[in-house]
N, C-alpha and C positions, 0 to 999 in steps of 0.2 A: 469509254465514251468515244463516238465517230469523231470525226474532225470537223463537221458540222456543229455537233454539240459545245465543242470546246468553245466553237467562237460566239456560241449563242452565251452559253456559260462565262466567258471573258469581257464581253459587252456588259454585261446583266453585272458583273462583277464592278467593271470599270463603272457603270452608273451608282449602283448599290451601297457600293464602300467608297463613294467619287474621295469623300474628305477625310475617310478613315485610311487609304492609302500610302504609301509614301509619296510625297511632292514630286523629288526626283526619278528622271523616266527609267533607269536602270533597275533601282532598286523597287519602283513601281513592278515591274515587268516582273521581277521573281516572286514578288508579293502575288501576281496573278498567278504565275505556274505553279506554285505553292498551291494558291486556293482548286488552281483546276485538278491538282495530284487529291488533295483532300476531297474532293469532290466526286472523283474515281474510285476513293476507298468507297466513302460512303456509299454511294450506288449499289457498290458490291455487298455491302449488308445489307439491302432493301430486299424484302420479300420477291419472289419472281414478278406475282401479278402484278407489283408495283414498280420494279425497274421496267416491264413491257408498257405500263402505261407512260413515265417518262421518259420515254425510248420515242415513243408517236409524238408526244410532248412534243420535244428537238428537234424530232424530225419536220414536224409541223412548221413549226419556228424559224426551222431553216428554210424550206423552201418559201422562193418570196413571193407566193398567192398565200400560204399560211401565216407567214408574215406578217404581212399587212391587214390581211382578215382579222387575225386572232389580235396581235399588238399593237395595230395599224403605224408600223412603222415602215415607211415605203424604204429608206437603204438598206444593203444587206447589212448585217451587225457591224463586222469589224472596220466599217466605212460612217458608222451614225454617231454626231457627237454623243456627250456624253450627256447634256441637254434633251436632246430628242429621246434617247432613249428611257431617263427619269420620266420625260412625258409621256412616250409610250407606254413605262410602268402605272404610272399614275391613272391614267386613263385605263388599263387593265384593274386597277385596284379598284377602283369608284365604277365599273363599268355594271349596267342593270343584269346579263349575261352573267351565270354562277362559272359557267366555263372560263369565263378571262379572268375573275375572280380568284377561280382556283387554279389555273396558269401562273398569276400573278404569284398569287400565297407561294407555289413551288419553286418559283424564281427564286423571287426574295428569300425564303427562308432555309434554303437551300445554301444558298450562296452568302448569306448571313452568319448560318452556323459555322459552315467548314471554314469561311475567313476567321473568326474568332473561337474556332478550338484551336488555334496556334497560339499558345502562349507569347510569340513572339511580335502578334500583334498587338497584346496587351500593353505593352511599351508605350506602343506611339499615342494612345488611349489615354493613359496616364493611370492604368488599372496595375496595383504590385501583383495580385494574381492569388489565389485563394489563403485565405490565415488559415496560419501552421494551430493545430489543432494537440 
């Protein structure tokens, strides 16, 4: 993933999982490089036509005429509380447009799963994590 993406991906994270998080900024901070490492695997298992179209995704996102267009959020990410950006979310998710809809959907579910295929989120959750069978 570009260094654009990460910080599209890191925003989208920090609003996404705001309370699922750690509190503290340290262990906050690993929790995202975790979720951005997991989010690099997954990528790599996506079909081609499907990693080039969230490739334009990011790219879109990052620049800030696509920005603002698509999530209408005028700071660049790593600058946007964490407020503005659930707003942003929200307003993609409820937006008439199927494109900011399906923007939104790849966001969030994106950054949903690879946060909570780490077991070691499960913890903070209060989830023990699948019965032994």
């Amino acid at each position: 993933m570009s260094a654009s993406g990460r910080e599209v991906f890191s925003a989208v994270g920090r609003a996404v999982l705001d309370k699922s998080l750690p509190s503290d900024e340290g262990p906050r901070q690993i929790a995202l490089q975790g979720l951005l490492g997991r989010i690099d695997v997954l990528l790599l298992s996506l079909p081609p036509h499907a990693q080039d179209e969230l490739s334009q995704l990011l790219a879109l996102l990052a620049n800030a005429a696509g920005r603002q267009t698509l999530a209408g959020l005028s700071q660049p990410w790593p600058e946007a509380t964490v407020a503005d950006i659930q707003h942003a979310m929200q307003d993609m998710r409820l937006s008439s447009l199927v494109l900011r809809q399906q923007a939104y959907a790849a966001l969030h579910d994106i950054t949903a799963g690879a946060y909570f295929s780490d077991p070691s989120s499960w913890l903070l959750l209060g989830y023990p994590g699948p019965m032994k069978i």
